[in-house]
C-alpha positions in Angstrom: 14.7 -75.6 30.0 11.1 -74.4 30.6 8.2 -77.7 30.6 5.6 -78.2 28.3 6.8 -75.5 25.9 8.7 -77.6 23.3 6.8 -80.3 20.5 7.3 -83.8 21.1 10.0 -84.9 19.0 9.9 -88.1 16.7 13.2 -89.8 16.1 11.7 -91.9 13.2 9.2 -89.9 11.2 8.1 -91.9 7.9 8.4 -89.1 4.8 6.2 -90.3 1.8 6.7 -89.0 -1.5 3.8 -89.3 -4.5 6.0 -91.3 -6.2 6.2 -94.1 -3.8 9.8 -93.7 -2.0 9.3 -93.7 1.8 12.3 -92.8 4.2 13.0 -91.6 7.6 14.1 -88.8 9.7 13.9 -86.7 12.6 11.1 -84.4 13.3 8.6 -82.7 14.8 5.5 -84.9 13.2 5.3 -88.4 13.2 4.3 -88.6 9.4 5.1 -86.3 6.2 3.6 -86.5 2.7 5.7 -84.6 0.0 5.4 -84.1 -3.8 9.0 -84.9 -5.2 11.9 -86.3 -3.5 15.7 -87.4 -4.1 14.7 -89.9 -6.1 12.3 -88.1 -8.5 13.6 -84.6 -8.2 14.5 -83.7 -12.2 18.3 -82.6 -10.4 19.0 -85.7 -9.2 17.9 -88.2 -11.8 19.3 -85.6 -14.9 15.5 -86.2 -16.5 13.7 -83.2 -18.4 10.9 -83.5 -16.1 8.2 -80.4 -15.6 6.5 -80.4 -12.2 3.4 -78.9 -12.7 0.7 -78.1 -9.6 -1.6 -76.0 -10.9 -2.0 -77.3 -14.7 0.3 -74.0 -16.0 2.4 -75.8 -18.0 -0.7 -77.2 -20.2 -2.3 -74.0 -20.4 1.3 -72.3 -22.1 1.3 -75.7 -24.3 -2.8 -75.3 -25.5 -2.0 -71.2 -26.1 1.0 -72.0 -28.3 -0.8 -74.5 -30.0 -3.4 -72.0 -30.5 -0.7 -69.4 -31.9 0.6 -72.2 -34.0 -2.7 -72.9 -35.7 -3.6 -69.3 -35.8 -0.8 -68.6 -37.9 -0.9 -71.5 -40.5 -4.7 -70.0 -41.2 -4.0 -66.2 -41.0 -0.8 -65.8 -43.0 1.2 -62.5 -42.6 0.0 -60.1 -45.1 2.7 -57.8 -46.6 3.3 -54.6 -46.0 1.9 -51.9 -48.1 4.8 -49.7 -49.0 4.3 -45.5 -50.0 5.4 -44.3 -53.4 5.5 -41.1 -54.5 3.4 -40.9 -58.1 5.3 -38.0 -59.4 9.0 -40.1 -58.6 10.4 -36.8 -57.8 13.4 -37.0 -55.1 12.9 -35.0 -51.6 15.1 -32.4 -52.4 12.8 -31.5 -55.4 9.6 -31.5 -53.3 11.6 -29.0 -50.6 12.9 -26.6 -53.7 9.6 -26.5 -55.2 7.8 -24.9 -51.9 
């Protein structure tokens, strides 16, 4: 093996999750910070649990709250329908011409 080429490895590197869990492992930092881990990942615990990062989620749930609202003030008019005023058939119309 060549010198100086490969990162100093850490044996014990501390992994921190935002929900408080802290473990080790092997790696090539000393120190990791992470979002969701074993212990809070929705697969693991079988909890309906949405991870949101970027505040997505709230904007879908504020635009269908919007739609909801929307509706309840605008209700769905009814279509007009066509009728013909002289309630002759099709066939009558095409004979005539």
């Amino acid at each position: 093996m060549k010198k100086d080429i490969h990162p100093k490895y850490f044996e014990k590197a501390t992994v921190t999750c935002a929900c408080g869990n802290t473990f080790t492992v092997s790696a090539s930092k000393p120190q990791f910070f992470i979002e969701v881990c074993y212990k809070c990942h929705p697969l693991f615990t079988g909890e309906e649990r949405l991870v949101d990062i970027k505040g997505q989620v709230d904007k879908f749930k504020q635009k269908q709250e919007f739609a909801r609202t929307y509706q309840a003030a605008h209700p769905k008019k009814e279509a007009k329908t066509k009728t013909r005023t002289s309630g002759k058939s099709l066939k009558d119309l095409l004979a005539e011409s």
